[in-house]
C-alpha positions in Angstrom: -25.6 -44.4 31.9 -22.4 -46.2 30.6 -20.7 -45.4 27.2 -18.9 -42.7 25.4 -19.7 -39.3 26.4 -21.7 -38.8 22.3 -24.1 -41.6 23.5 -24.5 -39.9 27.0 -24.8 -36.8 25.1 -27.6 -38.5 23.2 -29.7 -40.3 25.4 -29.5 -37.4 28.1 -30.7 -35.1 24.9 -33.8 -37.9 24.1 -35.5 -36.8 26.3 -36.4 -33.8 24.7 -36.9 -34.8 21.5 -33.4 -34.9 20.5 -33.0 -36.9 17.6 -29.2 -37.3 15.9 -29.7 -37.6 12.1 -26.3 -37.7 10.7 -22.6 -37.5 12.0 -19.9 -35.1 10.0 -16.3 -33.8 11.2 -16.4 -31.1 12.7 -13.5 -28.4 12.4 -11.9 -25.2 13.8 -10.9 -23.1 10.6 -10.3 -19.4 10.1 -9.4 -17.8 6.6 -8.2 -14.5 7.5 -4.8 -13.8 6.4 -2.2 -10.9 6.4 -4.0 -9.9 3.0 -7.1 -10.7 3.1 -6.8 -8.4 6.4 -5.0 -5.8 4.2 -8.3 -5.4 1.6 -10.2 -4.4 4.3 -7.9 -1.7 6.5 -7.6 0.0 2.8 -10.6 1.3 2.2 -11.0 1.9 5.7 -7.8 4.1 5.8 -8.6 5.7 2.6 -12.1 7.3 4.6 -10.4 7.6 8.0 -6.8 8.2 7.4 -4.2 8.5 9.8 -6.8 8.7 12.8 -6.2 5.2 12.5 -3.2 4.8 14.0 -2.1 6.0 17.5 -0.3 9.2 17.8 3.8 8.7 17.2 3.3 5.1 15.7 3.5 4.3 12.4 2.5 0.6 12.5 -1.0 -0.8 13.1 -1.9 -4.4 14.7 -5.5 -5.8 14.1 -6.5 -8.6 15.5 -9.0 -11.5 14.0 -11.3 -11.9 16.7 -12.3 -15.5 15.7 -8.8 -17.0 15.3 -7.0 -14.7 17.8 -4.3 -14.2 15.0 -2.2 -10.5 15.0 -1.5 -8.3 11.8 0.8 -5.7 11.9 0.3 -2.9 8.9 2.9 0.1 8.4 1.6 3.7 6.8 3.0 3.0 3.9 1.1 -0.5 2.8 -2.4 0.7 3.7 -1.3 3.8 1.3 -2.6 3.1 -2.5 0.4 2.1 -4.7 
């Protein structure tokens, strides 16, 4: 089997009736951000309240479990304005 590891990919997958139609880019990309974040904890907080935030803290940290990013959110920007 010589060649690049895509056409060892390939003929290895023939076999079972692989068949590659088309080639594209493929990227890793994540849209969460500190405010899109933010519209969610909101109405979140509004049912749950402060039960959301460990006793004697007053900051919050969620993480985006796809991108691994951290948020950090205070009392007082998950409170309506």
């Amino acid at each position: 089997m010589n060649g690049t590891p895509e056409l060892k990919a390939i003929e290895a997958l023939s076999e079972l009736g692989f068949r590659l139609l088309a080639h594209r880019p493929i990227r890793f990309e994540c849209g969460c951000s500190w405010e899109r974040m933010l519209q969610h904890l909101i109405p979140l907080y509004r049912r749950e309240g402060d039960s959301l935030f460990e006793t004697g803290t007053d900051s919050l940290e969620i993480r985006c479990e796809y991108c691994k990013s951290n948020y950090a959110y205070s009392r007082d920007e998950l409170r309506p304005a």
